[in-house]
mmCIF file of the N, C-alpha and C atoms, coordinates in Angstrom:
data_MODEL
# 
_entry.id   MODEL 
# 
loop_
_atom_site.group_PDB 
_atom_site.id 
_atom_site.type_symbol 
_atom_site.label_atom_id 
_atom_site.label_alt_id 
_atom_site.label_comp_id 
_atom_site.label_asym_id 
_atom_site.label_entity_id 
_atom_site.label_seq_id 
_atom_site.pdbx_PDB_ins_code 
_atom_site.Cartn_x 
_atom_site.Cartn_y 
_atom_site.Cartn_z 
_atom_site.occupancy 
_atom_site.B_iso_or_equiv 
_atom_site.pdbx_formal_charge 
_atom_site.auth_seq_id 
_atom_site.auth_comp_id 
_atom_site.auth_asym_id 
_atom_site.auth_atom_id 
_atom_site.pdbx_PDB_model_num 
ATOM 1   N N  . UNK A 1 1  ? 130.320 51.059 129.121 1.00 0.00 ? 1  UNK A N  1 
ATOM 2   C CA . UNK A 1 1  ? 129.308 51.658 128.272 1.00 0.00 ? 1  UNK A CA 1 
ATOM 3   C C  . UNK A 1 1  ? 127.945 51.304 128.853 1.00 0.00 ? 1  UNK A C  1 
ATOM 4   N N  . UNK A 1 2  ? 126.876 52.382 128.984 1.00 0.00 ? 2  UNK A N  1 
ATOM 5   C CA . UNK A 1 2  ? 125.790 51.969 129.736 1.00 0.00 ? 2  UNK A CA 1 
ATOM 6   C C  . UNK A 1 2  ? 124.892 51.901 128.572 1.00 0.00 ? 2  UNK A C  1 
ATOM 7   N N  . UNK A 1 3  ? 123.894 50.860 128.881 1.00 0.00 ? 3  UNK A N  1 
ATOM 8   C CA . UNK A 1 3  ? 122.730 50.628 127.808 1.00 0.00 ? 3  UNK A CA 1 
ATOM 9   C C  . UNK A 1 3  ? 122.194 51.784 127.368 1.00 0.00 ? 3  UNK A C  1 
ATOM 10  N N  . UNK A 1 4  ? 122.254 52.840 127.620 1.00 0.00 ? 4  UNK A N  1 
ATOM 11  C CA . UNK A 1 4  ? 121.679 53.770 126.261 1.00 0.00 ? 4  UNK A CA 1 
ATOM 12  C C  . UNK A 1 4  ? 122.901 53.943 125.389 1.00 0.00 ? 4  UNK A C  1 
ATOM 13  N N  . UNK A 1 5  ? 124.340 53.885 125.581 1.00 0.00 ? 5  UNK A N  1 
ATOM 14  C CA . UNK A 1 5  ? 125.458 53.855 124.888 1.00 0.00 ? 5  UNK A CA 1 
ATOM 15  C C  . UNK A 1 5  ? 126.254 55.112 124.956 1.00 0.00 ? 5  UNK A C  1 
ATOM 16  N N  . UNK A 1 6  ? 125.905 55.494 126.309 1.00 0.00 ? 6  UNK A N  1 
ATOM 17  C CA . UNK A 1 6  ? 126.961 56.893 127.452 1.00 0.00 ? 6  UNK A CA 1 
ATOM 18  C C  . UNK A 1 6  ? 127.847 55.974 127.626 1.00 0.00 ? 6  UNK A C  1 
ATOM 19  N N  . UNK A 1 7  ? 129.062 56.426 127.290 1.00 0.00 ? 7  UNK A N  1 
ATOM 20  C CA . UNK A 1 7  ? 130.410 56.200 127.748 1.00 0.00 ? 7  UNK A CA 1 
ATOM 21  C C  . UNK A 1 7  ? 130.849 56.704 129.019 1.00 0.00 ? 7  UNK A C  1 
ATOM 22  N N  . UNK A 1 8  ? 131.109 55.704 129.934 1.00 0.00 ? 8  UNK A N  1 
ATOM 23  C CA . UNK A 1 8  ? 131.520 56.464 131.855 1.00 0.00 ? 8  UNK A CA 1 
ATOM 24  C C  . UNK A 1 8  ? 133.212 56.127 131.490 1.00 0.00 ? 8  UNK A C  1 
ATOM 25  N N  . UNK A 1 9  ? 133.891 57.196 131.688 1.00 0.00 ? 9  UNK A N  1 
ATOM 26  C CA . UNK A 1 9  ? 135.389 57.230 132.126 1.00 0.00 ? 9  UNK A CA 1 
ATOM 27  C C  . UNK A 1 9  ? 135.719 57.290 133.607 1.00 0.00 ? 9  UNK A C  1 
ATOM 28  N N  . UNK A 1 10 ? 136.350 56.744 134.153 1.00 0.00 ? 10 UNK A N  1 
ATOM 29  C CA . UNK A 1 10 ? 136.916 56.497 134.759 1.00 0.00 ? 10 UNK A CA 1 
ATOM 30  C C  . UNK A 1 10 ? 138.812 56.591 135.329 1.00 0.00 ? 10 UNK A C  1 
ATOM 31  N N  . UNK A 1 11 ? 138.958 57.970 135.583 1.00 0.00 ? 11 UNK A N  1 
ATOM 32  C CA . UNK A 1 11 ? 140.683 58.253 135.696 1.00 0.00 ? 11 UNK A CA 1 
ATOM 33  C C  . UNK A 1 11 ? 140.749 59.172 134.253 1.00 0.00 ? 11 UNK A C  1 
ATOM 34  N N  . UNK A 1 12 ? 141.818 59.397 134.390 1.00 0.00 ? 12 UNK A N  1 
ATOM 35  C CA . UNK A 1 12 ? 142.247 60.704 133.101 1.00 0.00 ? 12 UNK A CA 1 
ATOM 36  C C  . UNK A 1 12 ? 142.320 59.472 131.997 1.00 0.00 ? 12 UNK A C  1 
ATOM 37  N N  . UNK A 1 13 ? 141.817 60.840 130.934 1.00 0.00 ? 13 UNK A N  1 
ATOM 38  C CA . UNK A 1 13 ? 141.664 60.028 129.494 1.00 0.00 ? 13 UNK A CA 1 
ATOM 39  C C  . UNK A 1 13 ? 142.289 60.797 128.765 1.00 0.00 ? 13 UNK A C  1 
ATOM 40  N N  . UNK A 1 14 ? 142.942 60.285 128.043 1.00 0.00 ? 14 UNK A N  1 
ATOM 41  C CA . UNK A 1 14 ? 144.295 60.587 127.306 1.00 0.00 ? 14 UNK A CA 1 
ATOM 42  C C  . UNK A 1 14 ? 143.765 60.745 125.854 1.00 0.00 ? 14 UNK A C  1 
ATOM 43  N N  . UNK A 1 15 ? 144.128 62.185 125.651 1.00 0.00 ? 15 UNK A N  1 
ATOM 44  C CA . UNK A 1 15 ? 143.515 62.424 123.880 1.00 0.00 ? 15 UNK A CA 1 
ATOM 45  C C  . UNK A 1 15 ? 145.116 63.221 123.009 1.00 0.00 ? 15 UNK A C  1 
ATOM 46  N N  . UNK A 1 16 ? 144.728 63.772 122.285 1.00 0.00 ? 16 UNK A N  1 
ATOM 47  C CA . UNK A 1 16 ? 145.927 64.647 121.727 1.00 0.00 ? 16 UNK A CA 1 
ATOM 48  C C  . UNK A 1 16 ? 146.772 65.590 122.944 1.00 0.00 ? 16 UNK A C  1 
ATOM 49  N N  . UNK A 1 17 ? 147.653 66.164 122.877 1.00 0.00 ? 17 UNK A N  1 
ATOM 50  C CA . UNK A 1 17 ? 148.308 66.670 123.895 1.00 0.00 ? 17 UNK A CA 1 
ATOM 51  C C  . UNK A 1 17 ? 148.042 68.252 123.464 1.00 0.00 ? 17 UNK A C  1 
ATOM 52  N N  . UNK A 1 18 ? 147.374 68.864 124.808 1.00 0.00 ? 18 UNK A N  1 
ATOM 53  C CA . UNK A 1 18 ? 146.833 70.360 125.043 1.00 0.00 ? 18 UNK A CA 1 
ATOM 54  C C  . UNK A 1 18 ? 148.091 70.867 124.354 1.00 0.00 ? 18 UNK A C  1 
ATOM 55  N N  . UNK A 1 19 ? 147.794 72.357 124.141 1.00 0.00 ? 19 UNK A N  1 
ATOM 56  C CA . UNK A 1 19 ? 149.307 73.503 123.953 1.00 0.00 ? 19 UNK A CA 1 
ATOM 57  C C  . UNK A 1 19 ? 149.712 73.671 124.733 1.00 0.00 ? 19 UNK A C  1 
ATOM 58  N N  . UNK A 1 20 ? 149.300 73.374 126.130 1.00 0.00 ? 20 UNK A N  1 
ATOM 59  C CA . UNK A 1 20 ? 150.346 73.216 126.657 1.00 0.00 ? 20 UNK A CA 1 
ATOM 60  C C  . UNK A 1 20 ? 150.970 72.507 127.497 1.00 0.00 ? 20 UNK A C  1 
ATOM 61  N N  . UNK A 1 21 ? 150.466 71.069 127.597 1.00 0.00 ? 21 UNK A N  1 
ATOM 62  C CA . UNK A 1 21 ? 151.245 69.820 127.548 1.00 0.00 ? 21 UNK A CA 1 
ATOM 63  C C  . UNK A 1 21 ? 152.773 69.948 126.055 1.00 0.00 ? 21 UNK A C  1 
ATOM 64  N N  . UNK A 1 22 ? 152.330 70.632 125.058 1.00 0.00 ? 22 UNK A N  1 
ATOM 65  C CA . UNK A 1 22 ? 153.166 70.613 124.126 1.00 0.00 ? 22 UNK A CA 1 
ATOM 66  C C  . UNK A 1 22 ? 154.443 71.853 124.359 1.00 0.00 ? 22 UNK A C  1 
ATOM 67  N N  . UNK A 1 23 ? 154.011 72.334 125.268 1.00 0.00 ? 23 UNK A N  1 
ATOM 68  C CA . UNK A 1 23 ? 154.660 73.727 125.378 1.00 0.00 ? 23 UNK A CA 1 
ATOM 69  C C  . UNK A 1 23 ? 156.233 73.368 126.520 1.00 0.00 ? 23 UNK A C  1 
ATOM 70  N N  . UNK A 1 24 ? 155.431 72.406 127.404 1.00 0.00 ? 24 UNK A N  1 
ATOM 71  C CA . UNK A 1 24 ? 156.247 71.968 128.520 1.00 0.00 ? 24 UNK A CA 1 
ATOM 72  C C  . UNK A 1 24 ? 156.800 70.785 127.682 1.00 0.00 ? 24 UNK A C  1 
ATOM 73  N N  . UNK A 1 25 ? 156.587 69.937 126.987 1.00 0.00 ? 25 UNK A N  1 
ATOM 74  C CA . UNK A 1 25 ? 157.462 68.912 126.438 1.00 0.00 ? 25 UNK A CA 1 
ATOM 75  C C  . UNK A 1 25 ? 158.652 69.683 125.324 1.00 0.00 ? 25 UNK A C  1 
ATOM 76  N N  . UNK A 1 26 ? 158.036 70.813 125.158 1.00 0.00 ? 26 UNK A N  1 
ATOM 77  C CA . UNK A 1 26 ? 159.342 71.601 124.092 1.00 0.00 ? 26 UNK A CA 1 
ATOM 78  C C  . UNK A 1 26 ? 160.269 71.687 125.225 1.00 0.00 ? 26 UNK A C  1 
ATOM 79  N N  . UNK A 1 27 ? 159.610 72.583 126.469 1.00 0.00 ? 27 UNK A N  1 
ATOM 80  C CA . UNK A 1 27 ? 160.692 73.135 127.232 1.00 0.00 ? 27 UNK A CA 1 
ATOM 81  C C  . UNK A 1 27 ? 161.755 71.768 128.010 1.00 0.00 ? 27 UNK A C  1 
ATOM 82  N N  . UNK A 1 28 ? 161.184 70.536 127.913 1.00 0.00 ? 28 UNK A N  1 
ATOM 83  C CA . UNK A 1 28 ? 161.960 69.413 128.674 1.00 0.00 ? 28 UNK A CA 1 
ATOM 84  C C  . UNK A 1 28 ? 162.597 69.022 127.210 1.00 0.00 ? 28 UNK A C  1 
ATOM 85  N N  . UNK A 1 29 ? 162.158 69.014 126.483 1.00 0.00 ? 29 UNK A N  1 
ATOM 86  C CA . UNK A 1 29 ? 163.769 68.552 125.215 1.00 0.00 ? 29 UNK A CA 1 
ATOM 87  C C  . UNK A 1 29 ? 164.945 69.399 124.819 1.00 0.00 ? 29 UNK A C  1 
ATOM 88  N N  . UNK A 1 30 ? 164.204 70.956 124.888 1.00 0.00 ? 30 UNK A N  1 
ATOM 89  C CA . UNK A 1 30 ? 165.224 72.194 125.431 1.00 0.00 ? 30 UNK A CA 1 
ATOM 90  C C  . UNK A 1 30 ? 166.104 71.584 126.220 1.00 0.00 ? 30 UNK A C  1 
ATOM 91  N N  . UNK A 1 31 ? 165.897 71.843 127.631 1.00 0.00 ? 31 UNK A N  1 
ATOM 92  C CA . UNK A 1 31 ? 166.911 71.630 128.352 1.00 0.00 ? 31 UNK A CA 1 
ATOM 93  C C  . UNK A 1 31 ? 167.823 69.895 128.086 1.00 0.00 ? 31 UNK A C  1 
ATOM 94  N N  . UNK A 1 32 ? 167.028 68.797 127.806 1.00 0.00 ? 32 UNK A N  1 
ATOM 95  C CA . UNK A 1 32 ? 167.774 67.863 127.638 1.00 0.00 ? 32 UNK A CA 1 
ATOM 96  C C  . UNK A 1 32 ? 168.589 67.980 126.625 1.00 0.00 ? 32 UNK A C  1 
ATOM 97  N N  . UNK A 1 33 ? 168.613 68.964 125.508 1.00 0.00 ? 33 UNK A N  1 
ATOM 98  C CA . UNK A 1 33 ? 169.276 68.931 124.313 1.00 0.00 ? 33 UNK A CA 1 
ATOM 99  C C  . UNK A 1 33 ? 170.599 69.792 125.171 1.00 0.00 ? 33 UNK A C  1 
ATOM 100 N N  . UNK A 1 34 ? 170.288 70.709 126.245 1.00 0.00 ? 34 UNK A N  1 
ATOM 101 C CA . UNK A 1 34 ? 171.266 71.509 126.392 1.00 0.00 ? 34 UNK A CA 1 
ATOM 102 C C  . UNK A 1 34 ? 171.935 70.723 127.363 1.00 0.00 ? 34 UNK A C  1 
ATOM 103 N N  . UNK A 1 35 ? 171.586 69.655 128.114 1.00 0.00 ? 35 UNK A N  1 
ATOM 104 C CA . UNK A 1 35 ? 172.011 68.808 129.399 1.00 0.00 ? 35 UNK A CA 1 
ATOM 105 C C  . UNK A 1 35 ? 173.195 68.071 128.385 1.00 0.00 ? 35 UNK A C  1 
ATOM 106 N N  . UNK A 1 36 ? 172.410 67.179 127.397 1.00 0.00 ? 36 UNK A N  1 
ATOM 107 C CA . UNK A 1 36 ? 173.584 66.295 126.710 1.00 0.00 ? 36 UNK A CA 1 
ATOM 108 C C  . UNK A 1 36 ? 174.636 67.343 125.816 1.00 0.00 ? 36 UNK A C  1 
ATOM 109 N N  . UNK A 1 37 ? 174.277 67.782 125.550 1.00 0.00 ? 37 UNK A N  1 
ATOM 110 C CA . UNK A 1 37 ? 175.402 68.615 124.182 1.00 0.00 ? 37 UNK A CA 1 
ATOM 111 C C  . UNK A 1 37 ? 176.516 69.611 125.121 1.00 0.00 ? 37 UNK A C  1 
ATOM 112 N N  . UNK A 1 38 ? 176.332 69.405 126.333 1.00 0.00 ? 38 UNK A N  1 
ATOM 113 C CA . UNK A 1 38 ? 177.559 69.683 127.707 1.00 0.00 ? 38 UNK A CA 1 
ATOM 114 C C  . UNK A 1 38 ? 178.369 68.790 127.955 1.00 0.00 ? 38 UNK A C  1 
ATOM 115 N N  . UNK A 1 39 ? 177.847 67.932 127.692 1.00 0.00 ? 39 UNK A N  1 
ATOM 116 C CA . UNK A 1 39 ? 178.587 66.917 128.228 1.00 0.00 ? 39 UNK A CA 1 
ATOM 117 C C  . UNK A 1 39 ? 178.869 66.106 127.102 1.00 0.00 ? 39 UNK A C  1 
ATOM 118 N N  . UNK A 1 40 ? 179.338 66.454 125.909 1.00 0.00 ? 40 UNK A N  1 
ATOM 119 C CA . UNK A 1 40 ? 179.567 66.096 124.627 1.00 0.00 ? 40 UNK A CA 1 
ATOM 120 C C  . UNK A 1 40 ? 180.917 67.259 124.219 1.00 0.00 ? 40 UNK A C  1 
ATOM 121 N N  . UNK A 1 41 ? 181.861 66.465 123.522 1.00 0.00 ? 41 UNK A N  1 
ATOM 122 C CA . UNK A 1 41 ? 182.560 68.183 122.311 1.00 0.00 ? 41 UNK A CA 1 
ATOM 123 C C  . UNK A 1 41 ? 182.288 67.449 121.092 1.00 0.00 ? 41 UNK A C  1 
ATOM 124 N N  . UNK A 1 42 ? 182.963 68.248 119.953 1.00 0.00 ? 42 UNK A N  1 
ATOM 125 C CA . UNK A 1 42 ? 182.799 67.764 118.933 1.00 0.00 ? 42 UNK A CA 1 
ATOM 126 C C  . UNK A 1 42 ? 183.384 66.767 118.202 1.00 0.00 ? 42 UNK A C  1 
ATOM 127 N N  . UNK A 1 43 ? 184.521 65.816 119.138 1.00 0.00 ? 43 UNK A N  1 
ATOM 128 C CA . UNK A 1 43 ? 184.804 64.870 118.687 1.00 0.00 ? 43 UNK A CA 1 
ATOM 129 C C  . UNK A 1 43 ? 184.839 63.558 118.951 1.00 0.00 ? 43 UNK A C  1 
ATOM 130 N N  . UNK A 1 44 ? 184.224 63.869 120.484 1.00 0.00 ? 44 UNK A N  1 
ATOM 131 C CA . UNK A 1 44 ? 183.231 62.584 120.827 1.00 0.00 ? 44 UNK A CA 1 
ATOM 132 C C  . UNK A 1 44 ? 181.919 62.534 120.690 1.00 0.00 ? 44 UNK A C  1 
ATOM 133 N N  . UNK A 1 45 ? 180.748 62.497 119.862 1.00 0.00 ? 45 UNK A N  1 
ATOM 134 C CA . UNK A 1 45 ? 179.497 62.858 119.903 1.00 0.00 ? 45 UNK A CA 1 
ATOM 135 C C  . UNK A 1 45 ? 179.166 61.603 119.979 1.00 0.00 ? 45 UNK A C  1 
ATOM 136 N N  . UNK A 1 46 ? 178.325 61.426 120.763 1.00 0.00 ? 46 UNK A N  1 
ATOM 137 C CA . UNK A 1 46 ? 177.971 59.870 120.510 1.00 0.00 ? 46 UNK A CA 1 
ATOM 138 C C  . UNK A 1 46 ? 176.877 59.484 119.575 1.00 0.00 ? 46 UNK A C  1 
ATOM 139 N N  . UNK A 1 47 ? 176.922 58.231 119.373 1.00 0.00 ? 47 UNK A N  1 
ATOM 140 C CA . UNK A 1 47 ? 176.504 57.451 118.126 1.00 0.00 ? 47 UNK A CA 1 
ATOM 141 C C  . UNK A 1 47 ? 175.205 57.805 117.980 1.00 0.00 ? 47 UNK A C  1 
ATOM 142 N N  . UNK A 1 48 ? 174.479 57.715 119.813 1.00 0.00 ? 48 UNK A N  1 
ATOM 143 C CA . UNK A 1 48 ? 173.084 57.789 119.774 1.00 0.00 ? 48 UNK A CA 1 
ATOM 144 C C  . UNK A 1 48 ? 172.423 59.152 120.371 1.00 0.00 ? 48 UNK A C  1 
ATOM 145 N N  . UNK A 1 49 ? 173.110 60.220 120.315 1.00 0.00 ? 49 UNK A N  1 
ATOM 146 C CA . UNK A 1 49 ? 173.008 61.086 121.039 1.00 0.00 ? 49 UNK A CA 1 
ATOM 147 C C  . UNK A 1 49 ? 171.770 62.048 120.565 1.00 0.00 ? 49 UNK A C  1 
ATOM 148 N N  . UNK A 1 50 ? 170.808 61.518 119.308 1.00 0.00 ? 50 UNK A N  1 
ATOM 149 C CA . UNK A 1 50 ? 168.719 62.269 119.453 1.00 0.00 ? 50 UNK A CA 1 
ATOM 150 C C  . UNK A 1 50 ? 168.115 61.007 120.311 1.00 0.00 ? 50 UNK A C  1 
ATOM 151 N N  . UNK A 1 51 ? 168.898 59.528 120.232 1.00 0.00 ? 51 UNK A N  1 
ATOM 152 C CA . UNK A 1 51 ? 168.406 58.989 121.481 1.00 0.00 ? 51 UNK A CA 1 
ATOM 153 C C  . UNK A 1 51 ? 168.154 59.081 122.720 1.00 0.00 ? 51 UNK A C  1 
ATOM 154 N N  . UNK A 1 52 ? 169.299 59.677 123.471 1.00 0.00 ? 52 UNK A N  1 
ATOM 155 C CA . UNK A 1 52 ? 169.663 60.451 124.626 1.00 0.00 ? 52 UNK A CA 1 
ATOM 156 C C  . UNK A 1 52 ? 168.943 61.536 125.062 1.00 0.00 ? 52 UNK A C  1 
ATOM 157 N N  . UNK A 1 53 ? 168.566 62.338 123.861 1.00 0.00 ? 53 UNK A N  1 
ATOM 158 C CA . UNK A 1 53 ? 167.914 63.328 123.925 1.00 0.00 ? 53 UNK A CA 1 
ATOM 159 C C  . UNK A 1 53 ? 166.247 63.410 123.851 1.00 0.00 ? 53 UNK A C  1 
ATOM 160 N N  . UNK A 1 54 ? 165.846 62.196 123.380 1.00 0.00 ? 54 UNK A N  1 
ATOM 161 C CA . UNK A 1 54 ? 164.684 61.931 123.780 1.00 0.00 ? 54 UNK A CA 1 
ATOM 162 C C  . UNK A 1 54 ? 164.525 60.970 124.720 1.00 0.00 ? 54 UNK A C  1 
ATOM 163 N N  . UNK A 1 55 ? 165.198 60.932 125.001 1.00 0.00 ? 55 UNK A N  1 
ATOM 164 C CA . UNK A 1 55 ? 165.160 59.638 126.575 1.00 0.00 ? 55 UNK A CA 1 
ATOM 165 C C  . UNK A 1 55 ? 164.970 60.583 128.013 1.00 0.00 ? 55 UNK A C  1 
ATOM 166 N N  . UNK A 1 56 ? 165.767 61.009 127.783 1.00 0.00 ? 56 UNK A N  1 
ATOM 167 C CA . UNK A 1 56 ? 166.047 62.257 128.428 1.00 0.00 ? 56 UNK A CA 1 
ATOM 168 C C  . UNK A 1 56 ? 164.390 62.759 128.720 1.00 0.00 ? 56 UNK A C  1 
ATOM 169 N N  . UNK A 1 57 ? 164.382 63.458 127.646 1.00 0.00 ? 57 UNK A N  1 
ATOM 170 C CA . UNK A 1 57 ? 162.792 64.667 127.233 1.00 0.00 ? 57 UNK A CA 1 
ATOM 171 C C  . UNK A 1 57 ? 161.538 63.609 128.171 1.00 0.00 ? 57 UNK A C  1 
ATOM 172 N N  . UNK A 1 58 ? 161.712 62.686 127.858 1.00 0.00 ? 58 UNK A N  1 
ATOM 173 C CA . UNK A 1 58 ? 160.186 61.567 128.280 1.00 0.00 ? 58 UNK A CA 1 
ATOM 174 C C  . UNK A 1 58 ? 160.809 61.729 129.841 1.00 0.00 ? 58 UNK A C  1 
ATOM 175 N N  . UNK A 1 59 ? 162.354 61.385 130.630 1.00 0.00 ? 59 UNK A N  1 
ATOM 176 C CA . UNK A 1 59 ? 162.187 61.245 132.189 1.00 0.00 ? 59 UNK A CA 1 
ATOM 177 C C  . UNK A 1 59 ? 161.981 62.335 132.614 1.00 0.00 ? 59 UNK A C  1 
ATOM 178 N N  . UNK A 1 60 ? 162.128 63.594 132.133 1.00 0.00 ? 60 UNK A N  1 
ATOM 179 C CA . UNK A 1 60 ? 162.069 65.234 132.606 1.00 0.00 ? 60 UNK A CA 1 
ATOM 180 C C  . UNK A 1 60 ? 160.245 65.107 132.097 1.00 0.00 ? 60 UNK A C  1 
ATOM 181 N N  . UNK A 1 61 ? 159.530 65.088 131.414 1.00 0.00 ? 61 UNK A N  1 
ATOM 182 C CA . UNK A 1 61 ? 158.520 64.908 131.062 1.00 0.00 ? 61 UNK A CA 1 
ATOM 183 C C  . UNK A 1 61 ? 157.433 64.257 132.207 1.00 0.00 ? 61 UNK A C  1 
ATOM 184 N N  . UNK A 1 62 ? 158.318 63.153 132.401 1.00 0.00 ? 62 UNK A N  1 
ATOM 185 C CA . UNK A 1 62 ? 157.349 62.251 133.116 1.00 0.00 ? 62 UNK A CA 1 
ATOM 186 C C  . UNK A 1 62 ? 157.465 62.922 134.886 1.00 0.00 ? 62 UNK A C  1 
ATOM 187 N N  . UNK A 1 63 ? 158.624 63.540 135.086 1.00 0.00 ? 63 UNK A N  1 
ATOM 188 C CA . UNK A 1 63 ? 158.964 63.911 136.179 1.00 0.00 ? 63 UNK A CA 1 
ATOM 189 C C  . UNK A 1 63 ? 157.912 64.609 136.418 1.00 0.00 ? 63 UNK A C  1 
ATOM 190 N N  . UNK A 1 64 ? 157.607 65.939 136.060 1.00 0.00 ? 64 UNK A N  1 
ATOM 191 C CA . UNK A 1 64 ? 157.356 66.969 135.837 1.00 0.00 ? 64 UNK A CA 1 
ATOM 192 C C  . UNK A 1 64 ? 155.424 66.847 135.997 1.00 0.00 ? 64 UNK A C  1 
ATOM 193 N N  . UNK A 1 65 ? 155.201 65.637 135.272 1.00 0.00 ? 65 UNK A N  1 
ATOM 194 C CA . UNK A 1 65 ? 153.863 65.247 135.534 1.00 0.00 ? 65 UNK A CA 1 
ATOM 195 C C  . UNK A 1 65 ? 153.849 64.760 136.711 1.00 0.00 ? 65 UNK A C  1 
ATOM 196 N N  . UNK A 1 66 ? 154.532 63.632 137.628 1.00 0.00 ? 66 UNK A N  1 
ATOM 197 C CA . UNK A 1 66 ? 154.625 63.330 138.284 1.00 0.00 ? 66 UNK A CA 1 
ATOM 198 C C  . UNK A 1 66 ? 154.373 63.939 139.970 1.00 0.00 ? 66 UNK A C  1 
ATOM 199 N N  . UNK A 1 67 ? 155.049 64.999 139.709 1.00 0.00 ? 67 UNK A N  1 
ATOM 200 C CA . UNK A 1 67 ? 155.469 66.230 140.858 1.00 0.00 ? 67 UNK A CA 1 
ATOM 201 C C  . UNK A 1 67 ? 154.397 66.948 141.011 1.00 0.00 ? 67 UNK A C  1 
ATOM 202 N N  . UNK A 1 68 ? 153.589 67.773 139.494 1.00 0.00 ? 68 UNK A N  1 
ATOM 203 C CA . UNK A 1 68 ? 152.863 68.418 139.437 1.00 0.00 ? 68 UNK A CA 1 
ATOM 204 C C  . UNK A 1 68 ? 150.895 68.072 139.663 1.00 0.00 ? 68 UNK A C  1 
ATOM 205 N N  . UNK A 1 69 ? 150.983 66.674 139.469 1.00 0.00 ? 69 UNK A N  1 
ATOM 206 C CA . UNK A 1 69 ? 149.916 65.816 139.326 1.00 0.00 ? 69 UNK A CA 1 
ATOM 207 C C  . UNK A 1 69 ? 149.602 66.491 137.885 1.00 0.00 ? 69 UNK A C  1 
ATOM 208 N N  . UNK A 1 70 ? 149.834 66.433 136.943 1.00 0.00 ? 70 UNK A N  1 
ATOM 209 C CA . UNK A 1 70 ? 149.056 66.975 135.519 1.00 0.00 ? 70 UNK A CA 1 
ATOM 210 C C  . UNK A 1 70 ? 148.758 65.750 134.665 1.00 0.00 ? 70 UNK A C  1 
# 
């Protein structure tokens, strides 16, 4: 903070997530919902399997930023 009380940032600053940061995190829980529920039937479902599915969503997420620089 400089003495008149301007705030200098420095690197990306992280606020609410754009529409479409939100648009691409739908589309990575999409597919993780469709990745795990393949590899699931209906009488093994596992215990933690919206865990999975958001575990999932954040490494496809993070990938995706990663690759893209966003």
């Amino acid at each position: 903070i400089a003495p008149s009380g301007d705030k200098v940032y420095i690197g990306k600053v992280r606020g609410p997530m754009t529409t479409q940061e939100r648009i691409t995190l739908g589309m990575c829980m999409n597919n993780a919902t469709a990745l795990i529920a393949a590899q699931t039937d209906a009488e093994h479902q596992p215990q933690n399997m919206v865990q999975q599915i958001f575990d999932l969503t954040d490494e496809l997420y993070a990938e995706y930023q990663k690759r893209y620089d966003v």
